[in-house]
N, C-alpha and C positions, 0 to 999 in steps of 0.2 A: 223190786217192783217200782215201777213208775209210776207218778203221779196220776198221770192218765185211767191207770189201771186200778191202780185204788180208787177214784170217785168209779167207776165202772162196776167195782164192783156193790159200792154203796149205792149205786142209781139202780141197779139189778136187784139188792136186796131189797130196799125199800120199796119199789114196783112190787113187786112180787109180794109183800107182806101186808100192800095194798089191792091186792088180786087182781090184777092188770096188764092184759099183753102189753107187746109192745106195742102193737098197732093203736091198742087204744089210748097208752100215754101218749103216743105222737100225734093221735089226734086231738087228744085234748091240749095239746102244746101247740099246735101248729108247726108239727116237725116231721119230716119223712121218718118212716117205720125204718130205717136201714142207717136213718142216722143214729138212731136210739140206740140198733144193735154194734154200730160200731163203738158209740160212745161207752156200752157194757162191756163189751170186746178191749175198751183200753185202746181203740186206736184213734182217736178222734179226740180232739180236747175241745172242751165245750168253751163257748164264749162267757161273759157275763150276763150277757142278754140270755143268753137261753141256760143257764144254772138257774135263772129266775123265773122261766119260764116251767121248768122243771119243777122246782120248787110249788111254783105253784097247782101246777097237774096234780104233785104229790101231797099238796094240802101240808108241805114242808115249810121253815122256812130255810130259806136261800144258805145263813151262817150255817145251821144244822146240818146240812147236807156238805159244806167247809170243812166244820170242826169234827165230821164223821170221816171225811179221807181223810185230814191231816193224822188223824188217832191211828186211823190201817196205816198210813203212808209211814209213818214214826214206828209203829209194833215192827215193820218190817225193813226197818231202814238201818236200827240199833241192834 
């Protein structure tokens, strides 16, 4: 698994656990709805600017959302 893909699926999970399409995280990000699904998809690597945008849609903070893919990225790297 690549990095990519682990925050992809942490942005996925936590969306979801916040009851939120994707249309409406991208809106409240300011981000196209297809950007969102690529970035779940693992094919898009998110900037810093928008992991904190993210973050914030998600009532996240920015590290959290970090030190949650680095934990997948590591379960599945060892």
């Amino acid at each position: 698994m690549e990095v990519e893909q682990a925050f992809g699926k942490i942005l996925r999970k936590i969306r979801m656990e916040n009851s939120l399409s994707q249309e409406e995280l991208a809106y409240i990000c300011g981000l196209d709805r297809t950007y969102i699904s690529l970035m779940e998809r693992g094919k898009r690597k998110p900037t810093i600017n928008t992991i904190f945008e993210l973050a914030k849609g998600l009532d996240e903070r920015p590290s959290d959302l970090i030190s949650l893919t680095e934990e997948l990225f590591n379960l599945n790297v060892d």
